[in-house]
C-alpha positions in Angstrom: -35.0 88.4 -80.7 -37.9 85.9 -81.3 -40.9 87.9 -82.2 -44.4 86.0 -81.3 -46.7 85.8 -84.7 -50.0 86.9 -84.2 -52.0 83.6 -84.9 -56.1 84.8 -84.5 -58.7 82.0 -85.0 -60.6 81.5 -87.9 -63.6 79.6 -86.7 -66.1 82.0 -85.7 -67.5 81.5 -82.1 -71.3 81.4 -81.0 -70.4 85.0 -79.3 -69.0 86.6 -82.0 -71.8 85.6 -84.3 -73.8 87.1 -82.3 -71.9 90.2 -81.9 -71.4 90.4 -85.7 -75.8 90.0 -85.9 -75.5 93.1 -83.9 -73.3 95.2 -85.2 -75.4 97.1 -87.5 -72.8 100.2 -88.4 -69.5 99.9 -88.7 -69.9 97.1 -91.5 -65.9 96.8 -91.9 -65.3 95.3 -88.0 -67.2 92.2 -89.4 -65.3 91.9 -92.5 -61.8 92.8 -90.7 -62.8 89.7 -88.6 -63.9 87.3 -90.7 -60.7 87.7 -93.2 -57.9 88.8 -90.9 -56.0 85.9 -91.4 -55.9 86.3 -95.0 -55.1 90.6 -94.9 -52.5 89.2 -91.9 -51.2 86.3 -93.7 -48.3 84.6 -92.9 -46.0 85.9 -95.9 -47.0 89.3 -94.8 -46.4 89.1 -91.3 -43.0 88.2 -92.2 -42.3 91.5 -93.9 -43.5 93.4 -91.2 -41.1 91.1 -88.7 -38.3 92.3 -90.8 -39.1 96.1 -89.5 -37.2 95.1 -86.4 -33.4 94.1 -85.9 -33.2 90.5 -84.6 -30.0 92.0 -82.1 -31.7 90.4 -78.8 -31.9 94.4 -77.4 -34.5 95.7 -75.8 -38.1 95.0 -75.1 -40.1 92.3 -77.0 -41.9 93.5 -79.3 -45.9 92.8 -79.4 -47.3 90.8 -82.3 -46.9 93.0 -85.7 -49.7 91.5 -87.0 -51.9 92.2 -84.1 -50.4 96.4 -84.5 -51.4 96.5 -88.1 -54.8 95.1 -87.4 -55.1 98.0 -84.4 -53.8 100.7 -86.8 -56.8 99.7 -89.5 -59.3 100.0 -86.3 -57.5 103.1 -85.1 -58.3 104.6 -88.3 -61.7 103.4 -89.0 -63.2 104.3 -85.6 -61.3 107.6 -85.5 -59.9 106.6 -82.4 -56.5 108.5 -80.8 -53.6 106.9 -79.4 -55.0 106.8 -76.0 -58.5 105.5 -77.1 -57.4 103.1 -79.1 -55.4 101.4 -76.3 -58.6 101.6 -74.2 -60.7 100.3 -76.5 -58.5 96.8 -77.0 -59.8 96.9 -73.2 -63.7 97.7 -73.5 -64.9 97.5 -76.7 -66.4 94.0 -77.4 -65.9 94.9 -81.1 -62.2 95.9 -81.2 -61.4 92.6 -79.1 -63.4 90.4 -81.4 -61.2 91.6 -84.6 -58.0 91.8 -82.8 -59.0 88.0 -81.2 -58.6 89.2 -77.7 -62.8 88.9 -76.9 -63.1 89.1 -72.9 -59.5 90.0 -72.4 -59.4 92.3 -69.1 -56.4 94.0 -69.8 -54.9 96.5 -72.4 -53.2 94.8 -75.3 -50.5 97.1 -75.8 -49.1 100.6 -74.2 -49.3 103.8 -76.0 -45.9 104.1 -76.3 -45.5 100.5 -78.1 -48.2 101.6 -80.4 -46.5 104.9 -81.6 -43.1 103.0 -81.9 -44.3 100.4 -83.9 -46.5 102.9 -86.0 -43.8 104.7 -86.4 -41.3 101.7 -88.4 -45.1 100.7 -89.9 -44.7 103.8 -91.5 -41.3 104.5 -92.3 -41.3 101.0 -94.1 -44.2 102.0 -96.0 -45.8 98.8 -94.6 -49.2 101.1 -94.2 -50.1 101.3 -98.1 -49.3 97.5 -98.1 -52.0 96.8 -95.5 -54.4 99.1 -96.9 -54.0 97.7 -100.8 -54.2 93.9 -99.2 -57.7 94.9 -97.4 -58.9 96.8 -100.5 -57.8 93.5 -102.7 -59.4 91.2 -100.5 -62.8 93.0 -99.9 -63.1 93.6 -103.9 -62.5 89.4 -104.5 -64.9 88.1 -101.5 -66.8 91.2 -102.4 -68.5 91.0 -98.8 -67.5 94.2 -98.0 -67.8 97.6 -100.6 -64.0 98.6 -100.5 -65.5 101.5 -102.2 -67.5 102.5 -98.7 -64.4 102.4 -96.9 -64.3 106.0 -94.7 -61.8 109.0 -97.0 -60.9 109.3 -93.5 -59.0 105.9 -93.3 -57.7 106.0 -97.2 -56.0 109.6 -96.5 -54.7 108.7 -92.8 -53.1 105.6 -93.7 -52.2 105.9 -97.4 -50.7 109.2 -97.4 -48.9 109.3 -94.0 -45.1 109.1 -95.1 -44.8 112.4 -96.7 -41.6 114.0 -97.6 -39.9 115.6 -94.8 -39.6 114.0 -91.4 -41.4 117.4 -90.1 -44.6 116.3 -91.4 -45.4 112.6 -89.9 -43.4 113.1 -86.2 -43.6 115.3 -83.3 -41.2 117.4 -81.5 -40.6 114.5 -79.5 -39.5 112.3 -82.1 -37.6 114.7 -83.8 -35.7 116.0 -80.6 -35.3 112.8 -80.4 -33.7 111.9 -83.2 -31.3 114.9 -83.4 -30.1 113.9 -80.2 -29.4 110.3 -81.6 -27.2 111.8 -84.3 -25.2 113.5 -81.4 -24.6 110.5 -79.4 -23.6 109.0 -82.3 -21.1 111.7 -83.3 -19.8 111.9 -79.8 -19.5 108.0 -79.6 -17.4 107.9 -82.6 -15.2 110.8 -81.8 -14.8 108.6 -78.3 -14.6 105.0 -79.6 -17.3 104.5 -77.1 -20.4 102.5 -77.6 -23.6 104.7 -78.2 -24.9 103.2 -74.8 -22.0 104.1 -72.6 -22.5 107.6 -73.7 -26.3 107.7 -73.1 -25.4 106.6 -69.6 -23.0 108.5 -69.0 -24.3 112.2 -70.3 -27.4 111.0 -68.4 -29.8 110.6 -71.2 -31.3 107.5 -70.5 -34.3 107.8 -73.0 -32.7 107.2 -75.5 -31.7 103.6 -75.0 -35.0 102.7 -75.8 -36.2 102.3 -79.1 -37.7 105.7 -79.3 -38.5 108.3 -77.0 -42.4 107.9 -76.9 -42.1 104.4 -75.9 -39.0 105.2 -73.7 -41.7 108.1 -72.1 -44.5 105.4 -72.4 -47.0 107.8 -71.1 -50.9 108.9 -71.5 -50.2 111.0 -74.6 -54.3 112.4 -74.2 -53.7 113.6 -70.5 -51.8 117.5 -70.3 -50.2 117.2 -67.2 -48.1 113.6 -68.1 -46.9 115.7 -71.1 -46.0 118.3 -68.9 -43.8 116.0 -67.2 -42.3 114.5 -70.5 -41.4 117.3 -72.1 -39.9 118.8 -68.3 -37.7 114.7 -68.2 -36.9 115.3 -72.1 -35.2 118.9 -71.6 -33.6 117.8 -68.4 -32.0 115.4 -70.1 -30.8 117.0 -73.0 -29.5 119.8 -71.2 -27.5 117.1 -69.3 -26.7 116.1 -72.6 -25.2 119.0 -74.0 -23.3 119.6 -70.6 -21.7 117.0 -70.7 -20.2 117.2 -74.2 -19.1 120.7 -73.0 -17.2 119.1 -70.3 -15.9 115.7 -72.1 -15.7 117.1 -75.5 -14.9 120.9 -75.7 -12.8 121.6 -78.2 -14.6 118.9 -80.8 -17.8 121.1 -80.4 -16.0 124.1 -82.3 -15.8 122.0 -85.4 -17.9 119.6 -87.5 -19.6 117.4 -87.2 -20.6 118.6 -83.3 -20.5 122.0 -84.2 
């Protein structure tokens, strides 16, 4: 699976010069801009490519480099999920850092977000990006790495904690457990894991998690409603099927 590097420009237009004059706060958007190509570099980009298995299975993934950026303006602005997808939409600002200035649509869905923040952090990618922006901003010394929010330090630098309780959601974790049993069941079977998904009707989990499988509008109560209604559905279609198909291995390990 080719995955498209995230190539911004290093020229600065006439607009964004003018949009850096004004930006008066938020002193780190113009220094994110001017050296993301070096924080981004080619060598790093790499690594973060390497998060993903090059099997030619399902969706494309968007630009790494263009995530990591997102996840350093996510933090910074104190922006959710959800606001941070609108914002690649509306804010002048965000587009100008991410190189997407007068784009009309959303650069990425929620549910790509969370899955790619997800291997960012589980490859511990996250303290890499933060020590490259803190190593850069000390050398040009154009920005006071010092001044950088505690906010953003503590949100990205300590997000993989021990125990896969404290970074993911029920979701996630439901998630995963459920992985493990399709697993189990395809090995008991000598079935690929995807024939069982399909056929214990648990479609969400041929995707490469179940937030970007659910690929919904995390911020709105009523679409998570609805998620976690399609998630219990089917998991209890799950477990009735391995009642049916696989009865007696559910007595004994490693179902039981």
């Amino acid at each position: 699976m080719a995955i498209q590097r995230w190539k911004p420009r290093r020229e600065l237009s006439e607009r964004e010069k003018r949009l850096i004059s004004r930006t008066k706060s938020r002193k780190l958007l113009p220094f994110l801009r001017r050296y993301r190509s070096e924080i981004l570099s080619d060598e790093f980009q790499a690594e973060l490519e390497s998060m993903y298995r090059d099997t030619g299975a399902g969706k494309e993934p968007i630009s790494p480099g263009l995530m990591a950026m997102a996840t350093l303006l996510q933090d910074y602005l104190g922006a959710s999920d959800a606001e941070i997808v609108e914002l690649t939409e509306v804010d002048l600002r965000v587009q100008m850092v991410l190189d997407l200035l007068g784009n009309e649509n959303r650069a990425f869905s929620q549910g790509a977000f969370s899955d790619f923040r997800q291997r960012f952090i589980r490859a511990e990618m996250d303290r890499r990006l933060l020590e490259r922006t803190v190593e850069i901003a000390r050398r040009t010394r154009e920005f006071d790495w010092r001044k950088l929010p505690k906010t953003l330090r503590v949100g990205i630098d300590s997000a993989p904690l021990e125990g896969s309780g404290r970074v993911e959601d029920t979701f996630n974790l439901l998630g995963h457990a459920a992985r493990k049993v399709v697993h189990c069941a395809s090995q008991l079977l000598g079935w690929k894991e995807q024939r069982v998904c399909a056929e214990a009707g648990i479609p969400l989990l041929l995707e490469p998690s179940i937030k970007a499988a659910l690929d919904i509008n995390w911020s709105d109560d009523q679409q998570k409603n609805e998620a976690i209604k399609l998630l219990t559905e089917q998991l209890e279609s799950l477990q009735s099927w391995l009642e049916m198909r696989l009865a007696e291995e559910l007595k004994k390990p490693p179902l039981i």
